[in-house]
C-alpha positions as a printed Julia matrix, in Angstrom:
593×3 Matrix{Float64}:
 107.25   98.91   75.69
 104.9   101.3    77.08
 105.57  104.11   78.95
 103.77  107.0    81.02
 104.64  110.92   80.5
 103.22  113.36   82.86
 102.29  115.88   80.06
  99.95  113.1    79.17
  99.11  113.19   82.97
  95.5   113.23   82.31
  95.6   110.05   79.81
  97.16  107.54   82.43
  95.1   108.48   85.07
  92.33  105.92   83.64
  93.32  102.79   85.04
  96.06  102.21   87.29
  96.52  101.55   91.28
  96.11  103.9    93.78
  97.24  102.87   97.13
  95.68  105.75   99.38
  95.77  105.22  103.13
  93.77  106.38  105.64
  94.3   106.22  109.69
  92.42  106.9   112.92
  94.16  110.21  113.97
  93.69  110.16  117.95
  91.13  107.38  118.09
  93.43  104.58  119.62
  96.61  104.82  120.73
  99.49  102.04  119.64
  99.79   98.74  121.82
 103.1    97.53  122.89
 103.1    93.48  121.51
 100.87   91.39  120.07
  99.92   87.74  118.94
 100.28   85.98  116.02
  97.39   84.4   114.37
  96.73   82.41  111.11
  95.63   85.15  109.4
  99.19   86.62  109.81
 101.71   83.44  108.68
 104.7    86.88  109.37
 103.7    86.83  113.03
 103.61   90.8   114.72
 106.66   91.4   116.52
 106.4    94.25  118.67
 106.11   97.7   118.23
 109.17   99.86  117.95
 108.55  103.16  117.91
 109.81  105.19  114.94
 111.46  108.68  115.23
 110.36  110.98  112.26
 112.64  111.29  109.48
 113.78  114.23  107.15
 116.36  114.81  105.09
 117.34  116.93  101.89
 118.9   115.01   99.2
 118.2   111.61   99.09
 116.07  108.93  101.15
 115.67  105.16  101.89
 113.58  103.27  103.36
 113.32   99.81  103.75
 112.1    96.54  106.34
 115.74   96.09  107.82
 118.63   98.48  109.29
 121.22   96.17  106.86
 119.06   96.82  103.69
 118.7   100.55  104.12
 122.38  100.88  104.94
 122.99   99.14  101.66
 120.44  101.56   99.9
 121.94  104.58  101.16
 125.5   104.03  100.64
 124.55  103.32   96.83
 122.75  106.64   96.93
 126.04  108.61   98.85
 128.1   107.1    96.21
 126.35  108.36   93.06
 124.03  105.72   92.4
 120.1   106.0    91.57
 117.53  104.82   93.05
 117.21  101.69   91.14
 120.77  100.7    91.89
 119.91  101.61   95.97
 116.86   99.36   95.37
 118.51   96.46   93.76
 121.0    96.77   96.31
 118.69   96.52   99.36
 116.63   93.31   97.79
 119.86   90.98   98.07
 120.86   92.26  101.22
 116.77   91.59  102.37
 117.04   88.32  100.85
 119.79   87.73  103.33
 118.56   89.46  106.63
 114.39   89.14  106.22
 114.61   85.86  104.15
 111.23   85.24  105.39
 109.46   88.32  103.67
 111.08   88.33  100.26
 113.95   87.57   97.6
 115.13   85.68   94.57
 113.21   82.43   95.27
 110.01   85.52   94.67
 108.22   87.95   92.63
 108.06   91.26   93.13
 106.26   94.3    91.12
 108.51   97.82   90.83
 107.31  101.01   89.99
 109.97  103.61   88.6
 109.73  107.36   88.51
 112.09  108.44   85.6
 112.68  112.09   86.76
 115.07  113.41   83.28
 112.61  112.17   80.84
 109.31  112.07   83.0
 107.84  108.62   82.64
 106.44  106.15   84.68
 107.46  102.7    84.4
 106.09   99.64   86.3
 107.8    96.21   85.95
 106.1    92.98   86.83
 108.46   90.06   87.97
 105.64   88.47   89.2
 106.02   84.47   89.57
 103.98   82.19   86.84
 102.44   78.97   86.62
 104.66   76.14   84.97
 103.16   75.74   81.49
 102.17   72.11   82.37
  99.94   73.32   84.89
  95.39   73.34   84.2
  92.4    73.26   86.21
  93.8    70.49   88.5
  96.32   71.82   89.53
  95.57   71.07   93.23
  94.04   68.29   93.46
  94.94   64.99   94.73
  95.74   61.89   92.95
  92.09   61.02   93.92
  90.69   64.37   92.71
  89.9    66.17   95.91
  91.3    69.55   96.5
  94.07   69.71   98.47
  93.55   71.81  101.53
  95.27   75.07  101.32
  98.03   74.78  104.09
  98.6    70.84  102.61
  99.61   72.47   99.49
 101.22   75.65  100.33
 104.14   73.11  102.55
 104.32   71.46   99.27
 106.71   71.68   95.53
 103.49   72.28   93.87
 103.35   75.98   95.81
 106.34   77.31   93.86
 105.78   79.34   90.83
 108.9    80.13   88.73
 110.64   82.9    90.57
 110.39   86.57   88.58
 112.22   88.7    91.44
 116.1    87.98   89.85
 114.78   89.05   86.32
 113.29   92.12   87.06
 116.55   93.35   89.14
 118.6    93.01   86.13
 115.75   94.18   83.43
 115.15   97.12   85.42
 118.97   97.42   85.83
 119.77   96.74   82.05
 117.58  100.2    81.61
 117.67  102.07   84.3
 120.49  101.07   86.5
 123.77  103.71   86.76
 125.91  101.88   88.83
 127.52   98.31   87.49
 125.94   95.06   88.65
 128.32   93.21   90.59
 129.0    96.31   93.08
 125.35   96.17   93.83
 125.2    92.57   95.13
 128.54   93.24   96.87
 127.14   94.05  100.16
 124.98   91.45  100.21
 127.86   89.31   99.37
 129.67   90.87  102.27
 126.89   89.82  104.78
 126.34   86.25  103.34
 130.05   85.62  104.24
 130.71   87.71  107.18
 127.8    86.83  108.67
 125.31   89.2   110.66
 122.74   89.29  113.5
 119.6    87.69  113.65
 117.03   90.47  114.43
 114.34   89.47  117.52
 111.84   89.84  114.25
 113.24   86.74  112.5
 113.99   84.91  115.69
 110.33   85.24  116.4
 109.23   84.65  112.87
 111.19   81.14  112.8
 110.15   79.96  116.35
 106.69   80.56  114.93
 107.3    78.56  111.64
 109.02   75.38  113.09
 106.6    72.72  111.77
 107.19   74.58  107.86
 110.73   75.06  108.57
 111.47   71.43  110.12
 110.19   69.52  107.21
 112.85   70.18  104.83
 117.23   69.12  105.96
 118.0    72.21  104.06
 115.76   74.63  105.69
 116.04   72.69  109.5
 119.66   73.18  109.12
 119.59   76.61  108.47
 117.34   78.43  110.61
 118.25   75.9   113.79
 121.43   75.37  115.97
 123.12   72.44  116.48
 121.1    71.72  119.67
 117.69   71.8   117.3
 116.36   75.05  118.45
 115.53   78.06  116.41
 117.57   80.4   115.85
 117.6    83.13  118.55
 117.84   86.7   118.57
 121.59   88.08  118.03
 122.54   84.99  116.63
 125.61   85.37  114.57
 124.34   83.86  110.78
 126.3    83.47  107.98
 124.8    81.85  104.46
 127.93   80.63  102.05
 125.47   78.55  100.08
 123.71   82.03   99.36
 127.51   83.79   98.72
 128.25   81.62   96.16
 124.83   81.88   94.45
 125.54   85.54   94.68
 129.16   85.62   93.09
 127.36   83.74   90.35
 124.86   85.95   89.67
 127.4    88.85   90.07
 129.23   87.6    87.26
 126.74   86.16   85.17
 123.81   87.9    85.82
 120.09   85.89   85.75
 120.95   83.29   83.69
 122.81   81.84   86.34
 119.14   81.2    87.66
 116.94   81.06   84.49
 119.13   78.65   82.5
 122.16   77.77   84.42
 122.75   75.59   87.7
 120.99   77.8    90.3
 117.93   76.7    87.77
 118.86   73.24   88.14
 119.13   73.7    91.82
 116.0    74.98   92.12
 114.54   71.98   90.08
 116.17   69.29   91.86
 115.02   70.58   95.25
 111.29   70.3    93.89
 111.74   67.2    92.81
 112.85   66.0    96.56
 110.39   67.92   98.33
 107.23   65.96   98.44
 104.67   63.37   96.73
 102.95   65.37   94.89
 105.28   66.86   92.19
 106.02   69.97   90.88
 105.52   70.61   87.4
 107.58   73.23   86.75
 110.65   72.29   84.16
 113.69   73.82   82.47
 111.31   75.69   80.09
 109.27   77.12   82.7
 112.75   79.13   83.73
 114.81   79.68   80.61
 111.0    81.42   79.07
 110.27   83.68   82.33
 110.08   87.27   81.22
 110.0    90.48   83.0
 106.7    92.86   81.67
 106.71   96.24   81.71
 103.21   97.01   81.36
 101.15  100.72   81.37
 100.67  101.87   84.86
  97.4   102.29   86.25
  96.16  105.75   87.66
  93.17  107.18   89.44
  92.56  110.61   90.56
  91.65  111.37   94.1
  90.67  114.95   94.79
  93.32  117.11   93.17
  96.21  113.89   92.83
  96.94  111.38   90.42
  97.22  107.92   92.65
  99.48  105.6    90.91
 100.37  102.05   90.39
 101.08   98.35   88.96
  97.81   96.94   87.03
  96.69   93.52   86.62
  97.69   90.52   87.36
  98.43   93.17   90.8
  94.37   94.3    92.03
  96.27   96.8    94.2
  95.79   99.46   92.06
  92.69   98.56   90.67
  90.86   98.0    94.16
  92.66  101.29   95.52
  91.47  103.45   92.67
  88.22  102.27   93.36
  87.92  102.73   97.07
  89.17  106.51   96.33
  87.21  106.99   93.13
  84.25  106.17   95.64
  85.3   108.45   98.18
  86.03  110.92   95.97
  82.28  112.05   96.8
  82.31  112.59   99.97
  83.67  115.0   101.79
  86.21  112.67  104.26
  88.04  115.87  104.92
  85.62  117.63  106.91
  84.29  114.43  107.93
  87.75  113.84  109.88
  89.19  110.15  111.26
  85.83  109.89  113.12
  83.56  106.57  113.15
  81.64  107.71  110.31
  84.64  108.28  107.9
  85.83  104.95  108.81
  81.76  103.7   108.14
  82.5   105.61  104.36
  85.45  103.96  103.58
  84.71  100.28  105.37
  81.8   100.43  102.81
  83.75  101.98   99.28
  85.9    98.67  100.46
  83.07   96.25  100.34
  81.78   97.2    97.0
  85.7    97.47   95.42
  86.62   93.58   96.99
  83.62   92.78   96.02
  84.41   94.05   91.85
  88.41   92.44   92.68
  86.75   89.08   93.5
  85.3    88.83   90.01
  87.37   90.29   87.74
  90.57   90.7    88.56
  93.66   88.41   87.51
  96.47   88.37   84.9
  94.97   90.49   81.85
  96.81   88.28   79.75
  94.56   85.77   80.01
  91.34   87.15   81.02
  89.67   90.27   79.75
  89.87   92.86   82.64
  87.17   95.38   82.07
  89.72   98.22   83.41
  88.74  101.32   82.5
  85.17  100.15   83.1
  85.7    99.56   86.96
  87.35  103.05   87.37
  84.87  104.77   85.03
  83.39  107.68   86.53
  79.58  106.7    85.62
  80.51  103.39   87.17
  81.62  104.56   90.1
  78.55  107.21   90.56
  75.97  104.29   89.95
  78.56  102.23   92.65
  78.48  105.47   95.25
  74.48  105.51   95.68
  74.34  101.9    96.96
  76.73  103.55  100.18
  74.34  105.16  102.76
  76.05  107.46  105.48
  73.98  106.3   108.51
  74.19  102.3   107.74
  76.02   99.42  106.76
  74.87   97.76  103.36
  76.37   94.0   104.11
  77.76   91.81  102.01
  78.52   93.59   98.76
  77.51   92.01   95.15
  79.99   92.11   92.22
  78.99   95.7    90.03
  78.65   95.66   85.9
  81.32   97.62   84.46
  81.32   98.86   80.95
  82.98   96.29   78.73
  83.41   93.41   81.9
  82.05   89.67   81.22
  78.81   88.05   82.71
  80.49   85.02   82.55
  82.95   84.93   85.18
  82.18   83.62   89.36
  84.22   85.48   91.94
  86.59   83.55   94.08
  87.02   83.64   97.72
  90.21   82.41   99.41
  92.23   83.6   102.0
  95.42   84.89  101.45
  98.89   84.86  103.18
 100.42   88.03  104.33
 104.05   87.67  103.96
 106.03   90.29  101.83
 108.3    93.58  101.63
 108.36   96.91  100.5
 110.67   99.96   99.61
 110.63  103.32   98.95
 113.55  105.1    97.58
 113.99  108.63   96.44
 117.37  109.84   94.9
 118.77  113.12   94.64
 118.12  113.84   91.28
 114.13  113.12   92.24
 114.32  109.41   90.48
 111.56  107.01   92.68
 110.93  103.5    93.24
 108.16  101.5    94.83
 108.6    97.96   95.32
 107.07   95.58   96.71
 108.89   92.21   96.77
 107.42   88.68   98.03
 107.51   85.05   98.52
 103.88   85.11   99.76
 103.48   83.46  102.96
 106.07   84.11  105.48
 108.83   81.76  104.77
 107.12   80.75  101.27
 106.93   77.36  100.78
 109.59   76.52  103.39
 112.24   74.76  100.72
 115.29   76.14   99.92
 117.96   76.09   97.28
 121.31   77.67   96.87
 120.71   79.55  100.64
 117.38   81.15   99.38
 113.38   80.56  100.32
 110.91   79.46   97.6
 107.8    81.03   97.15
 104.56   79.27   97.44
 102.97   81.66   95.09
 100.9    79.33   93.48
  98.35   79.02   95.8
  97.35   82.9    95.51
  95.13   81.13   92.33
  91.67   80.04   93.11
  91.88   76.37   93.86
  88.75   75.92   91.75
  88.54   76.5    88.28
  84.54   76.99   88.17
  81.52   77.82   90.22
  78.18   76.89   88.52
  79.92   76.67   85.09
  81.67   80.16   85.79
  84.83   80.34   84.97
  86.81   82.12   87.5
  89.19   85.09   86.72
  92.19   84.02   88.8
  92.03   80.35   87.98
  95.55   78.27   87.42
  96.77   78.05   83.91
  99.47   77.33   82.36
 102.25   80.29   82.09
  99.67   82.76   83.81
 100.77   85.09   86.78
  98.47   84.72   89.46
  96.66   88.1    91.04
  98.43   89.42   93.82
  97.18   92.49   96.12
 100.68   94.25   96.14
 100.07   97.88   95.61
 103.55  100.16   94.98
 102.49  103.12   94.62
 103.61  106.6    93.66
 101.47  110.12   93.88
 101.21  112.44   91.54
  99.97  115.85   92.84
  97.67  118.48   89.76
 100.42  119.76   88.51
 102.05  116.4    87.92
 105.03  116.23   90.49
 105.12  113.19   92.23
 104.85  113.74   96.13
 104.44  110.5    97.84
 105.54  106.78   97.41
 103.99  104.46   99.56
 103.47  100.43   99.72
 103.24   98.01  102.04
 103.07   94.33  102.97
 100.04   92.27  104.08
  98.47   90.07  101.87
  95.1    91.21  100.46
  94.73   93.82  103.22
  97.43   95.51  101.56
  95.11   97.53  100.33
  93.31   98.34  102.88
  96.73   99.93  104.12
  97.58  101.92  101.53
  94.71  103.61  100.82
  93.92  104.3   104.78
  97.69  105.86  104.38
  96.9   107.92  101.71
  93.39  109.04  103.3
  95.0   110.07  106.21
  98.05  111.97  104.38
  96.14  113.9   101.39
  92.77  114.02  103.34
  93.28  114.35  107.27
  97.03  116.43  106.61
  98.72  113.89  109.11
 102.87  113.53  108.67
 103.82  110.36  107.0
 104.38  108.57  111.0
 101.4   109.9   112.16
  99.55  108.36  109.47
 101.22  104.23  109.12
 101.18  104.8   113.31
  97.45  104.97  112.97
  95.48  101.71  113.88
  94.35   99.62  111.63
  90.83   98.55  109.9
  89.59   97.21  106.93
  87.05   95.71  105.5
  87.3    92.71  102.24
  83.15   92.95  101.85
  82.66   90.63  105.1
  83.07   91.85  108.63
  84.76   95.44  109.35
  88.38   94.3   111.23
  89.87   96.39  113.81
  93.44   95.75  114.87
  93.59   93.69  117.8
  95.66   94.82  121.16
  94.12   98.45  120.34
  91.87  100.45  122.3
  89.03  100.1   119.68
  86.22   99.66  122.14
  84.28  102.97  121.38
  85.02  102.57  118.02
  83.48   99.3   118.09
  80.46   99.96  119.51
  79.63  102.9   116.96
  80.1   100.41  113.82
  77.92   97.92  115.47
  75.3   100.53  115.76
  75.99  101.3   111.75
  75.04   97.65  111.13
  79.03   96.33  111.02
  80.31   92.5   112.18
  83.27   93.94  113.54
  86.32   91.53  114.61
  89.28   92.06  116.48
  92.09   90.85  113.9
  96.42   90.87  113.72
  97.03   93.14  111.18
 100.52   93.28  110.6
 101.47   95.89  107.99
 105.15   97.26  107.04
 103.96  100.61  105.62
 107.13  102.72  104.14
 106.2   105.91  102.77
 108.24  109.17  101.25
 106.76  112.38  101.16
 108.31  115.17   99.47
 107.32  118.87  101.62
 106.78  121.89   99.39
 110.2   122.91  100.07
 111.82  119.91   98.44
 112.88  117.68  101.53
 111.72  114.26  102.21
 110.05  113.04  105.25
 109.27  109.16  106.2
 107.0   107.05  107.41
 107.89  103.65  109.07
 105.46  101.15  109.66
 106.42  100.54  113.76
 104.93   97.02  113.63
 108.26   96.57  112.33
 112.09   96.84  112.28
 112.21   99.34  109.03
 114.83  102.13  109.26
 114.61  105.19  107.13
 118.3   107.17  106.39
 119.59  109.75  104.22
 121.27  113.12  103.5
């Protein structure tokens, strides 16, 4: 097991994720609804305005009302911060079932405040072992098309969430198991109130959530329609899945009948089979793997390496900022210019290299390297747009890999949590596309991870990085993140959902925090942009238009685009208290004392 301590601050900052997010301080102001789109599977709900939260002791802050409630009482009642997370990822299970949960992955990132380490877990899902280079293709051979597959058994990946709750809990957790899952337990049988979020999320998923009895029954009344807002749901399937895992712990799942469940659904979802098998479960293993780290200005930006390019593509956006001077610049159209173009070339590097490092050589300390990222810096000119980005040559990287391109579903979760004794996590928690792959078992979603791999093996003769193969985790753009500031005191945790423009969320966050001195609201309140080395995208239903018209003039395609984030951030002041930030394109609450 490897481990980070901050006396060796300087050591682990070569390498890891650093989320930093920037926003438009005063350049559009927030728009009251908008649309959904296919770029956004979650469809936008609304924006609820977020009252600016501080408190003293202790602090949650999660997607749901139900799930920080859960957090925080775990917190009031002695418990750490993993025990408040593990608590508020059943009860989210439950309440956003669309976003995130056991039938997932997720990737946590621990601040151990007595012994000053830095752990990161990855309970990201894997391919079944049976699984190659065909993977998606057809009995015929032609690739399936990606929402064909994604509806299918062939999108589910075995599920890592489960595992990493009770690894992380086996080492870290203070509180005992089965009190954790009790409020979840609580809900699942009492019952609770849909929220207007996942009424709208399931009126805009009928045709993925009417395909399967199990899933039509569920999130529809006895008339056929979807479930509306206020609602009253209960889940017993899910409260007895929970009871088991309360007093069995994972193995319920991993080699017991939950398992099985979870296999026999696959089996009676669709023509084209699953491959995953009794193996695939009773194998899956959590990794705790070395953080990755990246300095920006005076701060250690930190994270969850590959098979996550969160970090990765973060640290390189601010490692190629890091020369210019975005403070005096301010949240103007040329800052946004700087960092729309330290985007291209980073997505650009992610497209080619990144994926599980346990089966492809990731040249990471190459693509943060500071030489690297000079030679990277000169290609960005201040007064235009370069266009499409080519993939860089970092020291030790491979010739012999194509990049992929393939879009990617923005469904997902995050949590911050700070305890009272200073203990952190950063999670971010997933069943990729909202609803996953619409089948359910026990009273639980299934992911459709599987189809965040490239579809193609090879371009050209190329191998590509994030290709399916058997056991492999496939690369995700979740980016938990914690910030260290000089003298090694971590000061921020941040994350959100979003698919790949997670990125471009947290580090427009942490731009606009540690650059442009904005509060954690101000800064997930600011509008959106980003930019995945194709056009620059503005979020839609703003008032953008002078904004537009200056990027145009730089040389920038710029689109109007749903960007639905869920940005939850924790900043500790220089006095000690903690002050949040919650994303208002959602219905996150943060609480504490």
């Amino acid at each position: 097991m490897k481990r980070l301590h901050l006396p060796f601050l300087g050591s682990f900052r070569r390498g890891l994720f650093i989320p930093f997010v920037f926003s438009v301080g005063g350049l559009w102001a927030p728009a009251v609804a908008f649309g959904t789109s296919a770029a956004a599977p979650e469809p936008a709900t609304g924006w609820q305005p977020k009252p600016e939260i501080t408190t003293q002791l202790y602090m949650a802050v999660t997607a749901h009302p139900l799930a920080t409630d859960a957090a925080t009482a775990i917190l009031k009642d002695g418990g750490n911060a993993m025990d408040a997370a593990i608590a508020a990822q059943f009860v989210l299970n439950l309440v956003e079932p669309q976003s995130s949960g056991i039938g997932g992955g997720a990737f946590l990132l621990y601040w151990d405040s007595k012994n000053q380490e830095l752990l990161t877990f990855d309970g990201r899902e894997t391919a079944p072992v049976a699984a190659d280079g065909d993977y998606f293709r057809d009995a015929s051979g032609k690739l399936l098309k990606w929402q064909e597959a994604r509806a299918s058994a062939r999108a589910v990946g075995v599920p890592g969430t489960l595992h990493l709750l009770e690894t992380a809990h086996r080492r870290l957790g203070q509180k005992p198991w089965a009190s954790l899952i009790s409020p979840a337990i609580d809900l699942a049988e009492g019952g609770f109130k849909v929220s207007p979020r996942l009424a709208q999320s399931i009126a805009g998923a009928q045709p993925l959530l009417r395909r399967s009895p199990t899933t039509r029954a569920y999130f529809f009344t006895s008339d056929d329609a979807p479930l509306p807002a206020g609602y009253w749901l209960t889940n017993p399937a899910f409260s007895k899945a929970l009871k088991q895992i309360a007093n069995d712990g994972a193995d319920v799942l991993y080699r017991g009948p939950i398992g099985q469940a979870i296999l026999q659904t696959l089996k009676d979802a669709s023509t084209l089979p699953s491959l995953m098998s009794v193996e695939d479960l009773s194998e899956y293993e959590t990794i705790i793997r070395p953080p990755v780290c990246a300095r920006y200005r005076e701060n250690s930006v930190c994270g969850m390496g590959p098979p996550s390019s969160g970090a990765l593509t973060v640290g390189q956006i601010l490692g190629l900022l890091d020369g210019f001077n975005l403070k005096a610049i301010g949240p103007q159209a040329e800052g946004i210019h700087l960092i729309a173009e330290a985007s291209r070339l980073a997505y650009a590097d992610r497209a080619r290299y990144m994926a599980d490092a346990d089966f492809v050589s990731i040249p990471t300390d190459g693509l943060l390297d500071a030489g690297y990222l000079e030679q990277r810096r000169a290609l960005i000119k201040t007064d235009r747009s370069m266009g499409k980005a080519e993939a860089g040559m970092p020291p030790g990287a491979s010739l012999a890999l194509a990049p992929m391109s393939q879009p990617e579903a923005a469904g997902t979760s995050h949590l911050s949590i700070v305890d009272k004794e200073g203990n952190i996590v950063s999670m971010t928690t997933t069943i990729e596309s909202g609803f996953g792959s619409g089948l359910m078992a026990e009273g639980f979603l299934l992911n459709n991870e599987m189809t965040d791999f490239s579809f193609k093996s090879e371009v050209d003769g190329q191998f590509i990085a994030n290709r399916v193969e058997g056991g492999k985790r496939p690369r995700s753009s979740m980016a938990p993140t914690i910030v260290f500031d000089g003298d090694g005191r971590p000061v921020l945790v941040a994350g959100s959902p979003g698919g790949s423009r997670i990125i471009c969320y947290v580090a427009k966050t942490l731009v606009s925090i540690l650059d442009w001195q904005m509060s954690p609201q101000q800064a997930v309140e600011q509008a959106h942009f980003c930019n995945r080395n194709g056009a620059t995208e503005l979020e839609r239903g703003l008032d953008s238009d002078a904004l537009r018209l200056s990027l145009e003039a730089l040389g920038h395609e710029v689109r109007d685009r749903e960007m639905n984030s869920g940005l939850h951030i924790i900043r500790r002041q220089p006095d000690g208290s903690l002050t949040a930030g919650v994303d208002p394109r959602r219905e996150g609450v943060a609480a504490g004392e």
